[in-house]
Structures are given as C-alpha cells and as structure tokens.
C-alpha positions in Angstrom: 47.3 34.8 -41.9 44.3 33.3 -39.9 42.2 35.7 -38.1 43.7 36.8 -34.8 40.5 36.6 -32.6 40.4 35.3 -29.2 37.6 34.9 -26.9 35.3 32.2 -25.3 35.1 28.7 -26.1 34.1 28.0 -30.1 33.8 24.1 -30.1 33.8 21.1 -27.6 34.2 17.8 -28.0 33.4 14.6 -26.1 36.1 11.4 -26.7 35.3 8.2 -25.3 35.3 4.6 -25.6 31.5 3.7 -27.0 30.5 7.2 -29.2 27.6 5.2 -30.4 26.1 4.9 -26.4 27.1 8.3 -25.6 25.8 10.1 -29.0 22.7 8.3 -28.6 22.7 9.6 -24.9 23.3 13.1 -26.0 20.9 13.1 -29.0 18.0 11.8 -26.6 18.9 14.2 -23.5 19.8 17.2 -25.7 17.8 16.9 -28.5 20.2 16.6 -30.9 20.5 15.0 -34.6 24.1 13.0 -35.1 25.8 13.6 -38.3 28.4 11.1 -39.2 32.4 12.4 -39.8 34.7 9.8 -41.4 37.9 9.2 -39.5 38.7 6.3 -42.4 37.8 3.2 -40.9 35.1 4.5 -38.6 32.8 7.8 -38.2 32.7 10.2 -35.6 29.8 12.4 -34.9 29.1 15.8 -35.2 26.2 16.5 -33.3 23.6 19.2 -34.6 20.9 21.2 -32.8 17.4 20.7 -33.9 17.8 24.0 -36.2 20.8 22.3 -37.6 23.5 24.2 -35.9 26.8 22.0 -35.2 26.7 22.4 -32.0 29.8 19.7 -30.9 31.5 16.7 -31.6 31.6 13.0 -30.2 34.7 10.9 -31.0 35.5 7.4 -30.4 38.4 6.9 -28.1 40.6 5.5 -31.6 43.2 6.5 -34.0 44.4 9.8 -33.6 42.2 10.4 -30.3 43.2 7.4 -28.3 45.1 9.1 -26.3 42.7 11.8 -25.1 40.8 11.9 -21.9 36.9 10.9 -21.7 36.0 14.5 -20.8 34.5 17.8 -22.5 37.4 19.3 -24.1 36.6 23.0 -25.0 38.9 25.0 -27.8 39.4 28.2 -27.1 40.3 29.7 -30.1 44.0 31.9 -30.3 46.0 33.9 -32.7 48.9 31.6 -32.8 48.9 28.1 -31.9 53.1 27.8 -31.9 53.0 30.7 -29.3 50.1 29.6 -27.4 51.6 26.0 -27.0 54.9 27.3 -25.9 53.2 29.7 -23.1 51.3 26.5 -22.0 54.8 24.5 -21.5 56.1 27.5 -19.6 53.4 27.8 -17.8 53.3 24.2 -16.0 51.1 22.7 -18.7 51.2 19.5 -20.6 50.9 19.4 -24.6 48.4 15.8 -25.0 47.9 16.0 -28.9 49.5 18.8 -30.7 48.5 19.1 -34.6 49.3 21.9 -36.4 47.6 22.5 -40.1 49.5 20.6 -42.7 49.7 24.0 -44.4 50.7 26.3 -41.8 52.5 25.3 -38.8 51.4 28.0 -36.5 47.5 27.3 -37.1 45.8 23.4 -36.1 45.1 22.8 -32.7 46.3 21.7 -29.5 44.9 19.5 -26.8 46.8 20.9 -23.3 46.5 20.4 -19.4 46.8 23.1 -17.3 48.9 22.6 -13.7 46.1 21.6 -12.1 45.6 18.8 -14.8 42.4 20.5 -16.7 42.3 19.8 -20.0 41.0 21.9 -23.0 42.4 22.7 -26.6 44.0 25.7 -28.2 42.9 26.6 -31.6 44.7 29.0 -34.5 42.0 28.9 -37.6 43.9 27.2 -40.5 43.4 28.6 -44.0 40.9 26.8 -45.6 38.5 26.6 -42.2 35.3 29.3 -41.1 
C-alpha cells in the first residue's frame, strides 16, 4: 500500500503553450538548471535548483496535458486518490485529468478545481515512486 502521508504541497508544475520561453524564463529569474523529461515526441522539463534539487516541472500544453490550465498546479499529496477524487466531486469540484497508476487504481494523480474554480492536483504515491 503507498504511504498514507498527507500534508503541504510536494510538487508543482507549470503547463503552457511555449515551455521553451517559460523554462528559459524560470531558469534565468530563479536560477534554475532545466533537465529534459521525454513525453515521446517531445521533452518536458524538470527544473532543478542550483544544488540539483528537482524543484518543479514545466510542460508543454500537448498530449496528455492539453487540456490543463496555464497556471501553477500544486499536488498535495493524499492516502487515497479514488477517495480523495470522489470527496472532490461531492464537494462541488471538477475532476480535469484524472490518472490513476497503471498498477494500482487508487494511487496516480488527479488534476481538480475546487467550486471556486482553483485548480491543484491530488496525489496517492504509486508503488514504484519516492
């Protein structure tokens, strides 16, 4: 079973139309060093701190993001992403991407609004992830 901590934010990422223009406007602002991820036909970045540290992630508006809004999307990690979706729904919330580990169904993430239209993501550590 994935660990069952909750707490503050553990990742963000950015998604937008031109990653290249915004990771080069990060990296020169923030200081940071862009490591490329491969999404198949194009990379996305994960963007490190100058001591290395992953620190977040730029996407390109493409593929499996498309769909996603160009703001900071924080994931806020939870014991159970099945149970955590279905209290957002209840709630008044909106599920935008919902993708659950191909190995276990209740861990992945989710990308929700809240009834006032925020967005952020929901995340249930799958087994093979820190």
């Amino acid at each position: 079973m994935a660990d069952t901590a909750s707490g503050p934010p553990t990742w963000f990422d950015l998604t937008v139309a031109d990653a290249d223009a915004v990771r080069d406007f990060y990296a020169s602002v923030c200081g940071w060093r862009a490591e490329p991820h491969d999404m198949g036909e194009y990379s996305d970045f994960t963007m490190r701190a100058p001591s290395g540290e992953a620190v977040t992630g730029i996407c390109h508006a493409r593929g499996v993001n498309a769909a996603l809004p160009p703001v900071w999307i924080p994931y806020f990690r939870v014991p159970s992403l099945t149970e955590a979706v279905e209290r957002a729904v209840a709630g008044g919330g909106t599920v935008l991407d919902h993708r659950p580990h191909p190995k276990a169904e209740d861990q992945g993430f989710a990308v929700i609004s809240d009834p006032a239209g925020a967005v952020c993501a929901v995340w249930a550590k799958g087994p093979d992830q820190d």
